[in-house]
MDTraj code that builds the backbone (N, CA, C; nanometers):
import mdtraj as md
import numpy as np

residues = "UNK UNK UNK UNK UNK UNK UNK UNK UNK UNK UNK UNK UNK UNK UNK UNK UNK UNK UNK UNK UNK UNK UNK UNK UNK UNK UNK UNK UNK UNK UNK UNK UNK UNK UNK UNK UNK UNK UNK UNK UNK UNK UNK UNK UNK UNK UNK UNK UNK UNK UNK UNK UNK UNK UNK UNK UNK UNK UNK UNK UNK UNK UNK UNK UNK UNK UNK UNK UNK UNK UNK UNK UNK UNK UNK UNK UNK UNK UNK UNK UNK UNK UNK UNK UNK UNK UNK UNK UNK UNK UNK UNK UNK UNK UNK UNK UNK UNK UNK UNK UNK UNK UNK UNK UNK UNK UNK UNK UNK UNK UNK UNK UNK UNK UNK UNK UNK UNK UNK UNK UNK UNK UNK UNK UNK UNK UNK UNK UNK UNK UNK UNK UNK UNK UNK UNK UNK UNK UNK UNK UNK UNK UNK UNK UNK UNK UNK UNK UNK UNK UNK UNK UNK UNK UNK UNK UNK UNK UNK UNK UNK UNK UNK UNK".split()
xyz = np.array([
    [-0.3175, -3.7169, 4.9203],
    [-0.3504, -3.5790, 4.8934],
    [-0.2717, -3.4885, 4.9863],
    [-0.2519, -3.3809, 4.9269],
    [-0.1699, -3.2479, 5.0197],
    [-0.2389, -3.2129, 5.1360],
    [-0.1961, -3.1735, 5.2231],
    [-0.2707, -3.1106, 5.3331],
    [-0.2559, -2.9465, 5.3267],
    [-0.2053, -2.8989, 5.2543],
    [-0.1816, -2.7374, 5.1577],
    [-0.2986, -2.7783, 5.0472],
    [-0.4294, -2.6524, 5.0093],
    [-0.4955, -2.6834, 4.9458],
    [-0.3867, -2.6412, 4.7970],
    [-0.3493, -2.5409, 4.7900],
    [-0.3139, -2.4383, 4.7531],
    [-0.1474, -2.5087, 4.6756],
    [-0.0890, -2.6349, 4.7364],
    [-0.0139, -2.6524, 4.6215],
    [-0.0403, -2.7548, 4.5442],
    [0.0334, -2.8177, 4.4324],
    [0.0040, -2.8483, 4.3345],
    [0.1309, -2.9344, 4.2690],
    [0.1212, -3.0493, 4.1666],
    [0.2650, -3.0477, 4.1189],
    [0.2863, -3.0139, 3.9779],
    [0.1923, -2.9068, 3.9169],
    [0.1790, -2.8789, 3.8046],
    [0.2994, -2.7300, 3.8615],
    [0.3441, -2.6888, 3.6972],
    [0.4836, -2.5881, 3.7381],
    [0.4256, -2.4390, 3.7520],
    [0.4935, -2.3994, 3.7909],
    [0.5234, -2.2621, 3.8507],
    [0.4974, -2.1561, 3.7275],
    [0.4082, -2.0439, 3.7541],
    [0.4283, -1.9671, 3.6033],
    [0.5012, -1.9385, 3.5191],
    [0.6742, -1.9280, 3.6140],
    [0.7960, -1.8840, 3.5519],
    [0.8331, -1.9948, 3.4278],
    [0.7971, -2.1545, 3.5408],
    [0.8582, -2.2714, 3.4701],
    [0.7192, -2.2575, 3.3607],
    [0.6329, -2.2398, 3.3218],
    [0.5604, -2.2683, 3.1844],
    [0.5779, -2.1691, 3.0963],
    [0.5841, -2.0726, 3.1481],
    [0.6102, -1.9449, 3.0282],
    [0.7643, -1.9256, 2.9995],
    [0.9006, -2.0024, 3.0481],
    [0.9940, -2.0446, 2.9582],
    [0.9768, -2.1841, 2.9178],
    [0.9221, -2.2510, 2.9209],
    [0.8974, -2.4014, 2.8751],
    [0.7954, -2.3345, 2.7331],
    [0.7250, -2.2717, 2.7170],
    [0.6459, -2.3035, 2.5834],
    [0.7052, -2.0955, 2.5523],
    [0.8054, -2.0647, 2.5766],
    [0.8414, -1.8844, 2.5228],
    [0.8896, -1.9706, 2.3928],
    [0.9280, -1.8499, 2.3022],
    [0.9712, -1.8804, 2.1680],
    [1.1283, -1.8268, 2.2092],
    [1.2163, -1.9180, 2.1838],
    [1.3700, -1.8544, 2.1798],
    [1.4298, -1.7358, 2.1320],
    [1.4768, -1.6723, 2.1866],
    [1.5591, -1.5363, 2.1956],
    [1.5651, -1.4948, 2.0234],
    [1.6315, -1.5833, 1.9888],
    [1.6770, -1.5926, 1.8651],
    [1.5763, -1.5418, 1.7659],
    [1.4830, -1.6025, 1.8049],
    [1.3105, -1.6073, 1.6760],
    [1.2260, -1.4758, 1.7391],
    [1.2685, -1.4019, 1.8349],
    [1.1627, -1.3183, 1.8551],
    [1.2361, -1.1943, 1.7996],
    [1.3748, -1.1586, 1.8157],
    [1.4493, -1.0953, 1.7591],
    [1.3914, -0.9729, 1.6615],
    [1.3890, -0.8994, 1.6282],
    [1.3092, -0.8046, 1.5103],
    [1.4154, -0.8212, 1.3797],
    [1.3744, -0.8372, 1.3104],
    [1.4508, -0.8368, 1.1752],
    [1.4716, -0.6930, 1.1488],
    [1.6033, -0.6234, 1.1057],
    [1.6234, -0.4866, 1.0559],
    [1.5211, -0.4520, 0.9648],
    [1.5051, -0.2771, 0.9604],
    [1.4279, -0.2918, 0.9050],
    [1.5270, -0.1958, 0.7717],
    [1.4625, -0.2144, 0.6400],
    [1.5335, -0.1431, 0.5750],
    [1.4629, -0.0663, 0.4850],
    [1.4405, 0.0676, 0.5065],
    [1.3847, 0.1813, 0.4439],
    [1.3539, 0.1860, 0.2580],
    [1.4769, 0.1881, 0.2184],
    [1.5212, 0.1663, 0.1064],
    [1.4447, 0.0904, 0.0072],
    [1.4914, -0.0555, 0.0272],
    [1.3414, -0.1447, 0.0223],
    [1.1979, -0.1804, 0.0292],
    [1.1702, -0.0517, 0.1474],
    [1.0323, -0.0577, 0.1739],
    [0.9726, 0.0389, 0.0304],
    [1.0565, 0.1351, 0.0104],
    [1.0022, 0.2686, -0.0653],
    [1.0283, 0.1814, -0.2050],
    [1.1531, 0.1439, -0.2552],
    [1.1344, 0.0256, -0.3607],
    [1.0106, -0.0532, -0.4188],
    [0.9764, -0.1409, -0.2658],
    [0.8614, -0.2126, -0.3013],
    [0.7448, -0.1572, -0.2843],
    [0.7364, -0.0863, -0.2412],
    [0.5769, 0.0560, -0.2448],
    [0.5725, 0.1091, -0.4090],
    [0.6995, 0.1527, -0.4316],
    [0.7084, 0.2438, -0.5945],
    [0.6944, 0.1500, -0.7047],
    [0.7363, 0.0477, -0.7159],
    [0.6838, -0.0989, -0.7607],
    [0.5366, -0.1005, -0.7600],
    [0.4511, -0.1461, -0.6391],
    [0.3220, -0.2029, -0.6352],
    [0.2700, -0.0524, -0.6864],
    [0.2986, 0.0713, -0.6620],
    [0.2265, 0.1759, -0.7285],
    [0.1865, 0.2303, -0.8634],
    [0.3452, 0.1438, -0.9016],
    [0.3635, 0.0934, -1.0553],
    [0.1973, 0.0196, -1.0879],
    [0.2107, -0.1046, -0.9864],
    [0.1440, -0.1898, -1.0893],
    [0.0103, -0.1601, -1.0667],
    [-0.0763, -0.0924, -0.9471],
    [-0.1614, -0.0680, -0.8968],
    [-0.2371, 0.0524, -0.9696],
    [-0.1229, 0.1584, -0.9951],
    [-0.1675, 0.2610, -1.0834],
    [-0.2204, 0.1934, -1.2468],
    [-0.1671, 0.1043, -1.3215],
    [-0.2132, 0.0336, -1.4079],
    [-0.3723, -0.0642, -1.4456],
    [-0.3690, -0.1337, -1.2843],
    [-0.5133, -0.1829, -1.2543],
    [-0.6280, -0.0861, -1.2453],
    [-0.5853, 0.0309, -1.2145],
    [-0.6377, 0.1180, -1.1638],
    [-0.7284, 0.1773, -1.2946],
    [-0.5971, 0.1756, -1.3778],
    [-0.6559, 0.2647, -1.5035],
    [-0.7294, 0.1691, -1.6033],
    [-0.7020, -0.0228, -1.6025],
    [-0.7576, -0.0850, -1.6469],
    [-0.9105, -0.1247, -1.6172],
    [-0.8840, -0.0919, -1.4789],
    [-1.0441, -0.1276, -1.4405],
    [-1.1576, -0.0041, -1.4521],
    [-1.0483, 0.1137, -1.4871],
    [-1.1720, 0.2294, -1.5272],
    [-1.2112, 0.2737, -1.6658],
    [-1.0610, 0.1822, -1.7343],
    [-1.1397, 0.1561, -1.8724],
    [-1.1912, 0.0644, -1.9159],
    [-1.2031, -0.0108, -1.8221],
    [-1.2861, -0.1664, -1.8660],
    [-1.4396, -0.1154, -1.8155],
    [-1.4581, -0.0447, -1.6602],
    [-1.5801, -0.0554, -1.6824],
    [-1.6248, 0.0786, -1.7073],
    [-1.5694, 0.1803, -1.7011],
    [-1.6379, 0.3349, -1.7447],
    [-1.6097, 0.3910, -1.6714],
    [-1.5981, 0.2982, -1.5071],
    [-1.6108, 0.4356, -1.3730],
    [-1.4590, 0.3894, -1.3121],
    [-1.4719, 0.5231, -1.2047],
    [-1.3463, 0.4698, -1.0742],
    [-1.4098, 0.4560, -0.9484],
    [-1.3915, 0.3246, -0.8858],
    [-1.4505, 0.2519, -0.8234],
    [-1.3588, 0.2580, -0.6792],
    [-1.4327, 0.3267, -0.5836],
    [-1.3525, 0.3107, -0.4494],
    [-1.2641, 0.2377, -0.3884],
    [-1.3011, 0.0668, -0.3912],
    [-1.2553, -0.0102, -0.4014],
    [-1.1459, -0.0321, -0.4684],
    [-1.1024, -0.0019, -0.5180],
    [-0.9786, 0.0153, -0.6372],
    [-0.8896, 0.1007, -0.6072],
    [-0.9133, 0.2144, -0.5269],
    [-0.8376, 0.2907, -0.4220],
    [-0.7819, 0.1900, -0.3167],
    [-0.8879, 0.1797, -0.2531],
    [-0.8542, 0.0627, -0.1305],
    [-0.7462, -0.0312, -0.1241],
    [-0.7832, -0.0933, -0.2701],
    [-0.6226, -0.2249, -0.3174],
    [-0.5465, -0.1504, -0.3300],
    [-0.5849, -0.0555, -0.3712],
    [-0.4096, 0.0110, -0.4444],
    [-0.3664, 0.0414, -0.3189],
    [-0.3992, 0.1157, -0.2089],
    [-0.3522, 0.1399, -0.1176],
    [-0.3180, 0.0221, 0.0395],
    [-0.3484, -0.0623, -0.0132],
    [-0.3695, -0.1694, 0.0450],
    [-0.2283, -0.2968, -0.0201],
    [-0.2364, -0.2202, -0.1704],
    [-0.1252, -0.3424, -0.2388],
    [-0.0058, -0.2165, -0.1972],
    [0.0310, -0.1587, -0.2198],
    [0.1139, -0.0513, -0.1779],
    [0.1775, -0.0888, -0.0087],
    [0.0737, -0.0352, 0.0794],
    [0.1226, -0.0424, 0.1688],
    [0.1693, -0.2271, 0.2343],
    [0.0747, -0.3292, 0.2061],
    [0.1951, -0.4556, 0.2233],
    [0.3361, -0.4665, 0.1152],
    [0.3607, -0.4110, 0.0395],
    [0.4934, -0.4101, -0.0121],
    [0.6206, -0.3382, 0.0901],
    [0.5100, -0.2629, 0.1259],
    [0.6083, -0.1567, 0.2122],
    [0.6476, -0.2110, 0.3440],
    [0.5770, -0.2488, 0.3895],
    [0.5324, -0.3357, 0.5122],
    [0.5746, -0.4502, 0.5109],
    [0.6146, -0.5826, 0.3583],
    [0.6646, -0.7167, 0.3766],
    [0.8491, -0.6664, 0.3475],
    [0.8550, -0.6048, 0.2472],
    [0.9788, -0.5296, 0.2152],
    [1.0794, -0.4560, 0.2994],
    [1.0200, -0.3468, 0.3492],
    [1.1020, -0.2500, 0.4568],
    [1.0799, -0.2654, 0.6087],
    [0.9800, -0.3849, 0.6399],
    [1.0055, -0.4855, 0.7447],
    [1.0208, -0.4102, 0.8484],
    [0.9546, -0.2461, 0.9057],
    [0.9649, -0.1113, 1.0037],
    [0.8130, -0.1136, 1.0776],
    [0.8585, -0.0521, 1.1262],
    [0.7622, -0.0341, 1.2419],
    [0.7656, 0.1300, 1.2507],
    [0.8256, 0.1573, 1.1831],
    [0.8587, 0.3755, 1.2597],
    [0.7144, 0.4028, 1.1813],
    [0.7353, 0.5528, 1.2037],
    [0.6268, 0.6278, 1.1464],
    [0.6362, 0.6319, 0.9979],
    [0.7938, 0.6710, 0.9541],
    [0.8674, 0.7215, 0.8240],
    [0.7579, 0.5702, 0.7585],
    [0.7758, 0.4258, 0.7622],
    [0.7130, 0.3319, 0.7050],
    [0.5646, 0.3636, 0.6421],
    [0.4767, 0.4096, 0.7807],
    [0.3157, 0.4627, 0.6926],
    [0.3295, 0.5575, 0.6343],
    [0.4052, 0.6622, 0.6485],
    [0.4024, 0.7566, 0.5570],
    [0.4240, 0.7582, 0.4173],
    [0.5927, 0.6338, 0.3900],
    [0.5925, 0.6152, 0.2749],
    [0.4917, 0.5231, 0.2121],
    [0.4054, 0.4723, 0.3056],
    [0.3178, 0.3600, 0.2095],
    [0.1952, 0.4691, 0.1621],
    [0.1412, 0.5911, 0.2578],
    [0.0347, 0.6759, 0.2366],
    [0.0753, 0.7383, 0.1088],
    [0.2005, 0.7785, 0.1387],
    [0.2385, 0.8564, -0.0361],
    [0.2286, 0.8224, -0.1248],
    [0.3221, 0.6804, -0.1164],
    [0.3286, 0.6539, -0.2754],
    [0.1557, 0.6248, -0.2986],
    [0.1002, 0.5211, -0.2087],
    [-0.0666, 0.5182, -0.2494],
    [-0.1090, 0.5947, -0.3253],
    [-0.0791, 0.7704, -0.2711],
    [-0.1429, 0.9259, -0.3006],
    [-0.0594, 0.9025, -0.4845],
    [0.0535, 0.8621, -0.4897],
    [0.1342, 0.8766, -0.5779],
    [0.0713, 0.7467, -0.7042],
    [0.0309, 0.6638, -0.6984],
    [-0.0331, 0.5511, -0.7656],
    [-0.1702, 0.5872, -0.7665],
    [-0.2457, 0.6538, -0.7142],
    [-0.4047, 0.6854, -0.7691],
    [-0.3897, 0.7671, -0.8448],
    [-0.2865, 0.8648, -0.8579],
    [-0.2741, 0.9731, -0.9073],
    [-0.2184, 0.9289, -1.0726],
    [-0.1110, 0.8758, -1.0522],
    [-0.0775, 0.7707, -1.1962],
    [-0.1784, 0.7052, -1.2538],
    [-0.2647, 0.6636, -1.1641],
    [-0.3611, 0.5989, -1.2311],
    [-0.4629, 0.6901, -1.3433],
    [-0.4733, 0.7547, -1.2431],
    [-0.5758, 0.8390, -1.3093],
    [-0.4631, 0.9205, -1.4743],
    [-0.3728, 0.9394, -1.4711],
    [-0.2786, 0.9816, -1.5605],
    [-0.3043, 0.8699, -1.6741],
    [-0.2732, 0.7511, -1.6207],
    [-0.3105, 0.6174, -1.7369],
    [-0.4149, 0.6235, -1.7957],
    [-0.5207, 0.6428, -1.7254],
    [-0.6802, 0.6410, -1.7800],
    [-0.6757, 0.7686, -1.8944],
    [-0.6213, 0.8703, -1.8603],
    [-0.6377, 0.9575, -1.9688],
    [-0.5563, 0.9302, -2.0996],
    [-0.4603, 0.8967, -2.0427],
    [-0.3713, 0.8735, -2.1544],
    [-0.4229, 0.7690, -2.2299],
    [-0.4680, 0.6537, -2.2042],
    [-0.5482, 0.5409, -2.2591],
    [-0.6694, 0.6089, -2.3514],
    [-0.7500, 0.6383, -2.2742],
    [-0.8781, 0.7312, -2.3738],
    [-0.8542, 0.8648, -2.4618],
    [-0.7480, 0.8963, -2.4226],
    [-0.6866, 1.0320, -2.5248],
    [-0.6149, 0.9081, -2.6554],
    [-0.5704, 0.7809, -2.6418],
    [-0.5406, 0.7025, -2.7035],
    [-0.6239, 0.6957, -2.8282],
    [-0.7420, 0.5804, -2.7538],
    [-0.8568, 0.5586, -2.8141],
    [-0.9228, 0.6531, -2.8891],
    [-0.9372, 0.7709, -2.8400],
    [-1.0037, 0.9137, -2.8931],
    [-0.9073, 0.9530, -3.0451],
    [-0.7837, 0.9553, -3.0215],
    [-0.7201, 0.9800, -3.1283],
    [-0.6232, 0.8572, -3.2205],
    [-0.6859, 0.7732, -3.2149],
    [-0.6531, 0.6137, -3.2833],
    [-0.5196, 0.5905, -3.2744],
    [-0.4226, 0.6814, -3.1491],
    [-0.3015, 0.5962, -3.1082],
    [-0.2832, 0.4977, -3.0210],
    [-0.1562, 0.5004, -2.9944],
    [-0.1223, 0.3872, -2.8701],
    [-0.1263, 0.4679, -2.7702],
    [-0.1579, 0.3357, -2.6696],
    [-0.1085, 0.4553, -2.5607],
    [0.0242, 0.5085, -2.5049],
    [0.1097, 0.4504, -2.5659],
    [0.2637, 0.4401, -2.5261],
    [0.3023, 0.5997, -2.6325],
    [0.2158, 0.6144, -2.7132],
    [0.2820, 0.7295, -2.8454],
    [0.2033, 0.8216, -2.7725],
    [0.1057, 0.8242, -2.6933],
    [0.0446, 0.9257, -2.6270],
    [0.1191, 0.9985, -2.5104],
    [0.1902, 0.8322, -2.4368],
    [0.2457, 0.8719, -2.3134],
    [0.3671, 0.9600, -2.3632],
    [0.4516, 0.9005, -2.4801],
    [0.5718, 0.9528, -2.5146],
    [0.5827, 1.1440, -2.5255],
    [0.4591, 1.1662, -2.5956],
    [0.4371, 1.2991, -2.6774],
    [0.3611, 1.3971, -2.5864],
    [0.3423, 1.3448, -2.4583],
    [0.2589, 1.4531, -2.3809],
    [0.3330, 1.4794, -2.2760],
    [0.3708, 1.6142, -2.2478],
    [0.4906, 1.6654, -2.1309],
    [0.3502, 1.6992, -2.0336],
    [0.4820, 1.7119, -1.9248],
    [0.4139, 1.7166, -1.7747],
    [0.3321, 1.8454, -1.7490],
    [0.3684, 1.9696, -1.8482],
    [0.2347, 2.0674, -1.7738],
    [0.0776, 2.0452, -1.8997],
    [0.1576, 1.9339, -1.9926],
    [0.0161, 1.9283, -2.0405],
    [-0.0981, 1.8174, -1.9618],
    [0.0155, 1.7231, -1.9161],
    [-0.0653, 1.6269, -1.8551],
    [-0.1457, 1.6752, -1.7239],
    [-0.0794, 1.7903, -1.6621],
    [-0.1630, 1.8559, -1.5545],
    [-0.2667, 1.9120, -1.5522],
    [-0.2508, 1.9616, -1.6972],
    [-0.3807, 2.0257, -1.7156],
    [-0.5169, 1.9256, -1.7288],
    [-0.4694, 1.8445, -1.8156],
    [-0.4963, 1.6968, -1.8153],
    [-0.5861, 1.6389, -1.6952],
    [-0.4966, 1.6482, -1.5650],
    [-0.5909, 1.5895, -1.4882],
    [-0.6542, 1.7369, -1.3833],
    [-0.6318, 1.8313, -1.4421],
    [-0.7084, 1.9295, -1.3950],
    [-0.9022, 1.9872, -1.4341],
    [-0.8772, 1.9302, -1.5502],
    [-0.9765, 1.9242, -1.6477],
    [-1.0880, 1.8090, -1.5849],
    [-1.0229, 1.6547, -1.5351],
    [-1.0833, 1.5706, -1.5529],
    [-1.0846, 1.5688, -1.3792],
    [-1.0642, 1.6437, -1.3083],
    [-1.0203, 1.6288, -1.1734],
    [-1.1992, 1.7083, -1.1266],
    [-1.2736, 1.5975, -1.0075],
    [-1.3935, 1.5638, -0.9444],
    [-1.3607, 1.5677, -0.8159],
    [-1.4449, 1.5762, -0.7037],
    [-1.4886, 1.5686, -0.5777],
    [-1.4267, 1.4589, -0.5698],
    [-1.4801, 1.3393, -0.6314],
    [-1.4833, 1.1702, -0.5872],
    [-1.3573, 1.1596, -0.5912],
    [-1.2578, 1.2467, -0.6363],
    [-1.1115, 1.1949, -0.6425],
    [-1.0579, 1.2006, -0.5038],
    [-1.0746, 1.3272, -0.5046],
    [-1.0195, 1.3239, -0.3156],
    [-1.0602, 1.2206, -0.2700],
    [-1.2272, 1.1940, -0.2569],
    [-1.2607, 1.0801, -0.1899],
    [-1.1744, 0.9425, -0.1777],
    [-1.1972, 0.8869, -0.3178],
    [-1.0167, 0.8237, -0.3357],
    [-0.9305, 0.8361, -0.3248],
    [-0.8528, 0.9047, -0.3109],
    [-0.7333, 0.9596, -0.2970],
    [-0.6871, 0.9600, -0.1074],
    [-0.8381, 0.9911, -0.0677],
    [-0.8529, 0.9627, 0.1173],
    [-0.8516, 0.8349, 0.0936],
    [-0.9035, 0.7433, 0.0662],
    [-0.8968, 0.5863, 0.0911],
    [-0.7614, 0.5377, 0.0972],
    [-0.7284, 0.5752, -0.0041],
    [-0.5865, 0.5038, -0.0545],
    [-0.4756, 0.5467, 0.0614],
    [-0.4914, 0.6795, 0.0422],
    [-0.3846, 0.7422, 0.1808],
    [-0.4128, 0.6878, 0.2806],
    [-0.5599, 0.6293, 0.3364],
    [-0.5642, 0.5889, 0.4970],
    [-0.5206, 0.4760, 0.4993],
    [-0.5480, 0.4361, 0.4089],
    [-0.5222, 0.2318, 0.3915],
    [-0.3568, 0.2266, 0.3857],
    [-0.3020, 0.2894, 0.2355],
    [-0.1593, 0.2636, 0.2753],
    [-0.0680, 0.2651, 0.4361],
    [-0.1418, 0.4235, 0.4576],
    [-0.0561, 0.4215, 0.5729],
    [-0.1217, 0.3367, 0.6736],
    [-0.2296, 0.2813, 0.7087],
    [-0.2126, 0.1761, 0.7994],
    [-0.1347, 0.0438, 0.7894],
    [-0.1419, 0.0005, 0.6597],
    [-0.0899, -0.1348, 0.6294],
    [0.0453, -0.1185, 0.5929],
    [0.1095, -0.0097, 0.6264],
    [0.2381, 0.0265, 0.6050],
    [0.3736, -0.0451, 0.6647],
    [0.3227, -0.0528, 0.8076],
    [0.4285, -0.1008, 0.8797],
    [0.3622, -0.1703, 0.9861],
    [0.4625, -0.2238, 1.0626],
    [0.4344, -0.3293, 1.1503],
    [0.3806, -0.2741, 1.2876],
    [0.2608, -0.3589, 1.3782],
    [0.2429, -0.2446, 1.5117],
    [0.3251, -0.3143, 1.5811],
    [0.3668, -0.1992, 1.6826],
    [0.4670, -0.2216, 1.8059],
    [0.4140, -0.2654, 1.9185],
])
top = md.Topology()
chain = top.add_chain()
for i, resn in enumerate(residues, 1):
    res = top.add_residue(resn, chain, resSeq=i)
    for name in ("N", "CA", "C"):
        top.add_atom(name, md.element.get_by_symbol(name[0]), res)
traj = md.Trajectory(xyz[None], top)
């Protein structure tokens, strides 16, 4: 035994924390690329705005939760895609979110203005210009939307980008 209580032949902090660090190479940050991120956000807003409008004509209502994904599927696109960490990253994931509830809700009408008048919804979407559709969701526009519309925005932009 030592006559030093105090040493030891186990290693030194320096020697264990480069013995088990991850190599230079692998910790590296991958670029991040903007472009891509807003790509794959405008994409999932695509498809999110669609669920959105399916699940409020499947069950009658719009369901908070359904904000949440959307803003939630939004912002990991943005976040696996544009691979950032800046601010510009949550912002674009909060928008487009704001930008896909908002479509959504555009789908839902257009779907039940469908149904209501025994077209498609594609001959609905075709034949209705943009200040009619505003009015559109001006008409059908509630309290609870904001409410949604806050979900989606907080969620995207958290799950937007990477923390530093």
């Amino acid at each position: 035994m030592s006559d030093n209580f105090y040493s030891s032949d186990s290693p030194t902090t320096e020697q264990s924390e480069s013995q088990y660090s991850i190599p230079l190479e692998l910790r590296e940050e991958k670029p991040s690329n903007f472009f891509l991120g807003i790509l794959g956000g405008f994409v999932a807003a695509l498809i999110g705005a669609a669920l959105w409008a399916a699940i409020a004509i499947l069950t009658g209502y719009q369901i908070g939760y359904v904000a949440m994904g959307l803003g939630a599927l939004v912002g990991l696109a943005v976040k696996l895609l544009g691979k950032g960490s800046e601010l510009r990253f949550r912002l674009a994931g909060a928008l487009l979110s704001l930008f896909g509830c908002i479509l959504g809700n555009v789908f839902y009408i257009y779907a039940y203005l469908a149904k209501s008048w025994g077209l498609s919804f594609f001959q609905v979407m075709g034949t209705t210009d943009l200040p009619t559709t505003i009015a559109y969701l001006r008409l059908t526009f509630s309290f609870i939307d904001l409410l949604f519309y806050a979900l989606a925005l907080y969620v995207g932009f958290r799950m937007s980008s990477y923390e530093r």
